[in-house]
SENU-281916 format. One record per residue (C-alpha): residue number from 1; x, y, z. Coordinates in steps of 0.5 Angstrom, whole numbers, plus 500, padded with zeros to 3 digits. Layout:
N
nr:NUM, east:X, north:Y, up:Z
...
***
This chain:
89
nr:1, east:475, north:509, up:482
nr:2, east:481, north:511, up:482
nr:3, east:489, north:508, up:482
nr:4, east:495, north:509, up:486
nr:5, east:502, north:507, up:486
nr:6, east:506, north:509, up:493
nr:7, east:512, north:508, up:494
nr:8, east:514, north:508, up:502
nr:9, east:521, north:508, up:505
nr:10, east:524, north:507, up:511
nr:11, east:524, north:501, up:516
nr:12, east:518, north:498, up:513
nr:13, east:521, north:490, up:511
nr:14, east:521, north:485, up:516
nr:15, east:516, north:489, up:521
nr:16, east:509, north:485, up:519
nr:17, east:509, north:491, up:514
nr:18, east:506, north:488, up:508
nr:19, east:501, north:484, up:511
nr:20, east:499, north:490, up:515
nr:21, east:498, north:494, up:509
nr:22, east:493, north:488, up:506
nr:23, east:489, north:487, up:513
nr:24, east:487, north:495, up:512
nr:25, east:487, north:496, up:505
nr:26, east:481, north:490, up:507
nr:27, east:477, north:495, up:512
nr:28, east:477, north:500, up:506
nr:29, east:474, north:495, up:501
nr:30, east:480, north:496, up:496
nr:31, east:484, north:492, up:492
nr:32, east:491, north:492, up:489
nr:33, east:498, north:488, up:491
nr:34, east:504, north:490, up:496
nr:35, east:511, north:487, up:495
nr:36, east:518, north:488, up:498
nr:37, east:522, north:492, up:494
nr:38, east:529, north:490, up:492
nr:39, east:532, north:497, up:495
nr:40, east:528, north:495, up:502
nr:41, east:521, north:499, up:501
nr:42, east:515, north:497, up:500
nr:43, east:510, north:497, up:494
nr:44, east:503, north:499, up:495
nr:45, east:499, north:498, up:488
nr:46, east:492, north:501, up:491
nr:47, east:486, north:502, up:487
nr:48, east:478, north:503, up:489
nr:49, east:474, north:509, up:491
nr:50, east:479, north:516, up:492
nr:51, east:477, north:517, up:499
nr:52, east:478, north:511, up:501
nr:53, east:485, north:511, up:497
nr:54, east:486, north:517, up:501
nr:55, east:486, north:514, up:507
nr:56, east:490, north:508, up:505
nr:57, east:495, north:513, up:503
nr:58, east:495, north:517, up:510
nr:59, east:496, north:510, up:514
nr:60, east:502, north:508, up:510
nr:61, east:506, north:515, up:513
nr:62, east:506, north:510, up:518
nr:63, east:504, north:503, up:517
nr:64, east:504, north:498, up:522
nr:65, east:507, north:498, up:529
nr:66, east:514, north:496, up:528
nr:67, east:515, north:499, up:522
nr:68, east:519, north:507, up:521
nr:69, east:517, north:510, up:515
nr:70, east:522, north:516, up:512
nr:71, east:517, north:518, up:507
nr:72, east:513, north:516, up:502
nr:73, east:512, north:517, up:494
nr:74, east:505, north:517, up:491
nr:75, east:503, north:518, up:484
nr:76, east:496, north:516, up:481
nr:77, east:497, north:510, up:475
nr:78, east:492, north:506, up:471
nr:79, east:486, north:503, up:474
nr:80, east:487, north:495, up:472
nr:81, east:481, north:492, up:475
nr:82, east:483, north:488, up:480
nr:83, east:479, north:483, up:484
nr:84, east:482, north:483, up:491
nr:85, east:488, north:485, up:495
nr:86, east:493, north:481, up:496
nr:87, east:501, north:480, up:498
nr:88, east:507, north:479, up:492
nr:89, east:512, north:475, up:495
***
């Protein structure tokens, strides 16, 4: 198991980003948090098995359909063992 911060920037609040995140990261069987950012980019804390988190981390170079992403920070942190996926408001 592995965890990962990603950080992505661009036109990603108001475009269902979040909750496109949330529904994806269900399909991936992998847990963690996303949240609006005060600066106007999304957090992603996404933990669960590296191929999974891989391709988490390859959609959010997307993300939903209305969304624009200028780029994207990605670090791997600590695993904290969380139990489900789900939206910080």
């Amino acid at each position: 198991m592995v965890a990962r911060q990603i950080q992505v920037f661009g036109k990603v609040q108001g475009v269902w980003y979040r909750k496109s995140t949330q529904i994806k990261a269900h399909a991936l069987n992998l847990n963690g948090t996303v949240q609006n950012l005060l600066d106007g980019s999304v957090l992603i804390y996404v933990e669960g098995e590296v191929a999974f988190v891989d391709q988490l981390q390859e959609w959010c170079r997307t993300g939903s359909k209305y969304a624009e992403v200028s780029h994207l920070e990605a670090m791997d942190c600590a695993v904290r063992n969380l139990d489900s996926f789900e939206i910080i408001r």
